[in-house]
N, C-alpha and C positions, 0 to 999 in steps of 0.2 A: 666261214664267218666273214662277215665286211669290215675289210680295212679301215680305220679310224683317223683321220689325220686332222691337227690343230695347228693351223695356222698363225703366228705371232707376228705382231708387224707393229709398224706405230701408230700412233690414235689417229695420224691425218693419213694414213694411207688403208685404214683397214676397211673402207667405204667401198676403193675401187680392186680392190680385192677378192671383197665380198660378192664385187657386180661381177668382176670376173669367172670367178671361179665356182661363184654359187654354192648349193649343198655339197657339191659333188655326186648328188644320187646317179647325174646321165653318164657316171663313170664309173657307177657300182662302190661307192666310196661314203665314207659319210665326213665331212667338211667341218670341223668346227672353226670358230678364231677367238680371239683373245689377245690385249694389248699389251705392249710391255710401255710403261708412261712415259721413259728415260731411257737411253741408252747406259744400263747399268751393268753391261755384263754378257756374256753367254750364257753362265751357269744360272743366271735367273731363271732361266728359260723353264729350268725343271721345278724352278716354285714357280712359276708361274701357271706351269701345266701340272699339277701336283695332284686337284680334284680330277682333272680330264683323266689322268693316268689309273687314278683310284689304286694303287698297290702296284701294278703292269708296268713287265717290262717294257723300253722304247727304244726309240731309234729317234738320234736329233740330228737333221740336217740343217746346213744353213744354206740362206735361199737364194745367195750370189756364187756358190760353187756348180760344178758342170764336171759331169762323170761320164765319160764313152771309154767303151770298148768291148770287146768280143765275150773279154774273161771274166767283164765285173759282176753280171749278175750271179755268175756260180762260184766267188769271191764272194758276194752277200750270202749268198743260201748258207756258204758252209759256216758264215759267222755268226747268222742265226741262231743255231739251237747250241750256244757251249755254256747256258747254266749262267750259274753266277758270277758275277761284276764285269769288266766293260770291255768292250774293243773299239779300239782307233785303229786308223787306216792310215799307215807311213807311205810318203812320196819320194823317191830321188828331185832334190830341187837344187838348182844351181846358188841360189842363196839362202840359204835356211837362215841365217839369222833374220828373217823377217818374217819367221815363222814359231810357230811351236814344235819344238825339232826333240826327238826321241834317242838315247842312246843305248847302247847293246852293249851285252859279255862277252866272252869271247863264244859262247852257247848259241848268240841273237838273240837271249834274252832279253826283256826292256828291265835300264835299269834305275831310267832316269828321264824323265819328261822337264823341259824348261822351254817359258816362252822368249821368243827374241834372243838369243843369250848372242853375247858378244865375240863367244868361243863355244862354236855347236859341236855338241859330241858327236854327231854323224851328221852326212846331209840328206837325212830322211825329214821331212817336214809332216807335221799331222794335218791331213786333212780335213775337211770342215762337215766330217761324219760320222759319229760315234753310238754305238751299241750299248745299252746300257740295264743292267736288270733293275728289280725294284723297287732296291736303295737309292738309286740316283735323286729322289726330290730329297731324302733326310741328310744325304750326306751333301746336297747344292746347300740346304740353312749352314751345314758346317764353312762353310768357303768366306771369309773375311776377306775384305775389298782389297784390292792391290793397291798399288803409287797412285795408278789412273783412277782410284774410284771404284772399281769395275771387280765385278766376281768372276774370276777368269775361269774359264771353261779349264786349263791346264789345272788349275788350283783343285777342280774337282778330280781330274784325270788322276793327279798324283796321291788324293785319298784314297783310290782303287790303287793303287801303284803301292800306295807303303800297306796297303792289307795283301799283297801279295795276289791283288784279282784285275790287274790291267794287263789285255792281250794286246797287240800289236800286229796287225796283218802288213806284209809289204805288197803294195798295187806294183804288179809287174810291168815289162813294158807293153803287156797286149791292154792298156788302159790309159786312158788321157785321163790327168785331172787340172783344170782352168780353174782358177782364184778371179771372179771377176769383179773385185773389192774398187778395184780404180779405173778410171777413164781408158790408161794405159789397154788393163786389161780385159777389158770389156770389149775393147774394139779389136783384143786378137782373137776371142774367145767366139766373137762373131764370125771374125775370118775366117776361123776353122769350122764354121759349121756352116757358112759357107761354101767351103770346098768339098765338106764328107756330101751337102746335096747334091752342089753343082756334078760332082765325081763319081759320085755310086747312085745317085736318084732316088736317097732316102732321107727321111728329116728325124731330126734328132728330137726326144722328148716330147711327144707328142700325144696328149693324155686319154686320148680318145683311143690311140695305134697302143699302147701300153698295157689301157685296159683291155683289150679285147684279146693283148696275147698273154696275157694272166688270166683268162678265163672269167674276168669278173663281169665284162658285160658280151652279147652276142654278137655274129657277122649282121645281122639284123637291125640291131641297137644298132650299131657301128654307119649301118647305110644311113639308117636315118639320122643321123649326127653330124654325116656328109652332107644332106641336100640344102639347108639354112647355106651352109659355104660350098655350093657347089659352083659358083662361078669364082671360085677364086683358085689356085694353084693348089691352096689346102685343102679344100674341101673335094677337089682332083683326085688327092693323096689317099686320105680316107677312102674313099668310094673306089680306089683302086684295090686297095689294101682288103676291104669287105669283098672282094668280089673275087680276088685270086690268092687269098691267104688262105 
């Protein structure tokens, strides 16, 4: 079956977006979008997508975080299929009070999700990627706006938390995870993907290289998706990748 993806962005940004990335068909994808009016939230996000979802479980990423490493995709597979209610993905972060940070039993059970807290029960932070079955759009209407206004993505978290259905994966060290919410870190989140090119001669995230090793579109597809960018170091890449993968 073809992967579904709905893109959420703001009303002034969902134009070059749209030119961007298109349907998704030349990725074996199907593209939808849809705006959110205000920054009111994360958990909007699942009433926002609430028809797109039609009942279906999802998977909510946000669009300023950056995941590498060896072990992550077979960290997604096995988080896939566990059934009902949700999983977050915990980080070791040197400041988790800037975070949504997770606390454990003495099991590693989760026992306790809080965003920002002043006194974080571990320095696991949650990441900006969550699994969710599908309840997530009836229990986002349950989420009352916090101090800021805002229907905090934790507020939802911790509805699966007190029914006893929030899983918790910890990303090891064979994984990066970049928050590139600010200037600061954007420009490091660069640097590192910088260096994984300049270093091993491969490029990160690259939708065209992704799809083809998912099987959704062919080495065929793939060349011709190269030659439009074939003078450029990208389109190098691809027509490399179709010819010796």
């Amino acid at each position: 079956s073809v992967w579904e993806v709905l893109i959420i962005t703001t009303p002034g940004d969902q134009a070059a977006f749209e030119n961007l990335l298109g349907d998704g068909k030349r990725w074996g994808l199907e593209v939808s979008y849809a705006v959110q009016p205000s920054p009111d939230g994360l958990a909007q996000a699942l009433i926002i997508a609430e028809e797109f979802l039609d009942g279906s479980p999802s998977v909510l990423i946000l669009g300023d975080n950056l995941f590498f490493g060896t072990g992550f995709m077979k960290t997604l597979a096995d988080s896939k299929g566990d059934g009902a209610g949700a999983t977050v993905f915990g980080y070791e972060v040197e400041n988790p009070t800037a975070y949504g940070v997770v606390g454990f039993d003495d099991q590693k059970r989760v026992v306790s999700i809080e965003e920002k807290p002043e006194n974080p029960a571990s320095k696991y932070a949650v990441t900006g990627l969550y699994f969710y079955d599908e309840r997530a759009s009836e229990f986002a209407k349950q989420v009352k706006p916090s101090e800021r206004g805002e229907l905090e993505i934790t507020a939802l978290n911790e509805i699966y938390l007190n029914n006893g259905n929030l899983r918790v994966e910890l990303l090891g060290d064979g994984t990066t995870w970049l928050d590139t919410g600010t200037h600061k870190n954007l420009f490091e989140a660069a640097e590192f993907v910088k260096i994984i090119n300049s270093r091993k001669g491969v490029r990160i995230c690259c939708p065209e290289v992704e799809s083809y090793r998912q099987g959704w579109i062919t080495s065929e597809q793939l060349l011709a998706l190269s030659q439009p960018l074939i003078k450029s170091g990208y389109g190098d890449y691809l027509k490399y990748v179709a010819l010796n993968e």
